[in-house]
Steps between C-alpha positions, in 0.01 A plus 500: 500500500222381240795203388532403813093486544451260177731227653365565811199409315618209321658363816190515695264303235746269539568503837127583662395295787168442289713247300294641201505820324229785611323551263444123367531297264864579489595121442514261291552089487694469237742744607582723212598206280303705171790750558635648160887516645708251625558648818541387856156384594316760665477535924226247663193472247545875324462494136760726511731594745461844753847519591643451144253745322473719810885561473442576067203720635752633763744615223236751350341690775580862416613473154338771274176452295526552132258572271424305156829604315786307398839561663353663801639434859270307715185267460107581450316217665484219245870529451518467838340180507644385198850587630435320849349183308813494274712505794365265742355243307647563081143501393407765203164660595342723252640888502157642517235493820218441311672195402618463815186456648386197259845305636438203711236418665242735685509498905247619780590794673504278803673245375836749415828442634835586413613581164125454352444798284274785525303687276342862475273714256642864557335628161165366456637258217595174696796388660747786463708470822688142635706440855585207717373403719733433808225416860295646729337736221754646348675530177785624331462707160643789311292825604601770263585813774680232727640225291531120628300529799283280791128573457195362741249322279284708798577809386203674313601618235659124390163282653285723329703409120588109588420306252642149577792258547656273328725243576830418253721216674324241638 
């Protein structure tokens, strides 16, 4: 049901009878043409395109979390990202969420839209937890008890620890 929720997702930034994406500054003039892959050119104005990473994000909803070992099953929530990024667009981003969270270029928190990434201090040390972000406040991450998961930026626990955003494909 969550799969079926991110296209949903996707399909109605694209889709929306605003003709722009909720929570602004969602597009862009020169229509993704920084992209690091040579890729179809995303939907409308996107930097990068809902559908095309929504169906990438699609494919790991519900796989396991791991934790920081090699040769474990599953993803903790940089390799997550890193996985996603690899996929959809054959970009390398750094392993690490520290490092993650000195990538690209830094973004309002209402200025996200989809695939913008988002950043979390869960141990008092700086950014220690990544997702992406996919619309209407939410995000999709790798919780330890639940694995790849659909969070609400909203939720307490997660708008009490955000951090930032930052913004990879442009």
């Amino acid at each position: 049901m969550k799969r079926v929720f991110v296209l949903m997702i996707a399909f109605a930034l694209l889709a929306g009878c605003q003709g722009t994406p909720r929570y602004g500054g969602g597009l862009h003039s020169d229509e993704g043409s920084r992209r690091s892959s040579a890729k179809e050119k995303p939907a409308a104005n996107y930097a990068v395109d809902p559908i095309a990473l929504g169906e990438i994000i699609d494919r790991y909803l519900g796989r396991p979390y791991a934790g920081k070992g090699e040769g474990q099953k599953g993803y903790d929530c940089s390799e997550f990202v890193v996985a996603v990024y690899e996929e959809y667009a054959s970009i390398h981003l750094p392993r690490t969420t520290e490092n993650l969270f000195k990538t690209g270029r830094r973004v309002e928190p209402g200025d996200l839209y989809f695939g913008d990434l988002v950043f979390f201090d869960t141990g008092g040390k700086g950014a220690s937890h990544v997702g992406i972000y996919i619309g209407f406040d939410e995000f999709v991450h790798a919780s330890t008890s639940n694995g790849i998961i659909i969070s609400s930026l909203n939720d307490k626990y997660y708008r009490k620890r955000f951090i930032g955003a930052r913004r990879v494909l442009e």
